[in-house]
N, C-alpha and C positions, 0 to 999 in steps of 0.2 A: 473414467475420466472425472475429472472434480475442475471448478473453476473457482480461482484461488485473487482475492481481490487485497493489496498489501499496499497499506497506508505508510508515509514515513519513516516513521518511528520502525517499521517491522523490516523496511528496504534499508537501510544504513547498517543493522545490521549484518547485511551481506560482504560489508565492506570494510567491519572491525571487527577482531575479535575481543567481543563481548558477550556478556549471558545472553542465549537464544542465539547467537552466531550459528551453530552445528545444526540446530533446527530447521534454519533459513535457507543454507544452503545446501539441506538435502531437499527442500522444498525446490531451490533452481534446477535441482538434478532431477527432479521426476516428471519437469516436463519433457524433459526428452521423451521421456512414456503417454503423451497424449493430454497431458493435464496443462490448462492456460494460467498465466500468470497474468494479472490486469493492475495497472495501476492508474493514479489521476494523473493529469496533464500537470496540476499543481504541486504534484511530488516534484518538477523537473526545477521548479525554485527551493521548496521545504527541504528537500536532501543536500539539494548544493551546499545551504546557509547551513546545516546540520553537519555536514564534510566540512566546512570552513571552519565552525565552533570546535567542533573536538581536534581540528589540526592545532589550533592557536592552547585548546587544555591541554595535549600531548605532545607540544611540541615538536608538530612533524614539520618537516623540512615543505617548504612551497614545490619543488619538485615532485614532492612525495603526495602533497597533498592534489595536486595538480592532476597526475597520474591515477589516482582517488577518483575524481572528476569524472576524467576522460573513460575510467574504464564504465560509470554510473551512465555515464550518456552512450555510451558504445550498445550497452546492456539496453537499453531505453528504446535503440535500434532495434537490435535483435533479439531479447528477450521476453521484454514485455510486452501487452496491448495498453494502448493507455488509452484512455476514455478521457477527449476532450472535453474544455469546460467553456461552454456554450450558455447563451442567455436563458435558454433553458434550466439550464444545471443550477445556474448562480439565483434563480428564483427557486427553484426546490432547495439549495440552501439557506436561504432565506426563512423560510417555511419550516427548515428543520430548526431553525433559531428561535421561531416561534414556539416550539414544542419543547426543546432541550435548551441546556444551558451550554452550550458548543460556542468555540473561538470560531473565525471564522472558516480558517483552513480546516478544520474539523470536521465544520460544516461541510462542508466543497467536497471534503474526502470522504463522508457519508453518503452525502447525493449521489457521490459517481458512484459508489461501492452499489448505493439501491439501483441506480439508472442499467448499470453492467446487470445486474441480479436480474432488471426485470424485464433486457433484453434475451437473458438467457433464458427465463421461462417463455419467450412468445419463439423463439427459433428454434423449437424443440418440438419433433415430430412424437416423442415416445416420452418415457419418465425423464426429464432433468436433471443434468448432471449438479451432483452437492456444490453445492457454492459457501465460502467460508471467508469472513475478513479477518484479516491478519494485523493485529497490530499491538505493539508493547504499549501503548496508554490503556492504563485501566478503567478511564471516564471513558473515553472513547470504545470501549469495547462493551460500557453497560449501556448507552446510546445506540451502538449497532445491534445489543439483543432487544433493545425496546422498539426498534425497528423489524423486527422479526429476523432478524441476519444470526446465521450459525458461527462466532467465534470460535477464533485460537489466538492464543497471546503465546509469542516466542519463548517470553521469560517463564515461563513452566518449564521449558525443557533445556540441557545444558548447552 
């Protein structure tokens, strides 16, 4: 089991086919085998606006784009775990602002990725399951190893 924490930029993949698409979505396929998928509560605005941008670059139809949406919030239901973003969270992102040079959603999406990580080390009777952030920003993913967090960035793989 591995607990798998995916920022934006790595979830919209799921929903276009683009570099790291194939990645992603053998990454939704294996939690049927026990492994969790987690993401922030703030993906649930970050993705929509990212669905909306690339419908208006591609020219997709509002129905298309629409149905885009509905399957991202469906999936939010049943796929993911999201980790609220609580006054808590938004003062450890804060803090991680004071460390790094992070936007703020960045910020927000690192706090939850550490807050997930450091729930899963305390509810763990035996060795801890690998925990990994996911995400196609390359700032953002030299921010999560300086945080001590094990990366994967989708655009390695096709």
């Amino acid at each position: 089991m591995a607990v798998y924490f995916l920022d934006s930029s790595a979830i919209v993949k799921y929903y276009f086919q683009e570099h790291g698409h194939y990645w992603i979505e053998a990454l939704h396929d294996i939690v049927h085998r026990g492994d969790e998928l987690y993401i922030s509560q703030a993906a649930s605005v970050e993705v929509v606006a990212t669905i909306c941008r690339k419908a208006r670059d591609q020219n997709m139809s509002a129905e298309e784009r629409d149905t885009t949406i509905d399957d991202f919030r469906r999936d939010v239901r049943s796929v993911y775990n999201v980790r609220l973003v609580d006054d808590e969270l938004y003062i450890a992102a804060g803090n991680l602002c004071r460390l790094h040079r992070l936007p703020a959603y960045d910020a927000i999406q690192l706090a939850c990725a550490i807050a997930v990580r450091k729930r899963t080390l305390e509810v763990q009777d035996a060795e801890p399951p690998p925990f990994i952030f996911v995400s196609a920003d390359t700032g953002l993913l030299n921010f999560a190893r300086a945080e001590g967090l094990n990366v994967e960035n989708p655009n390695h793989y096709s």
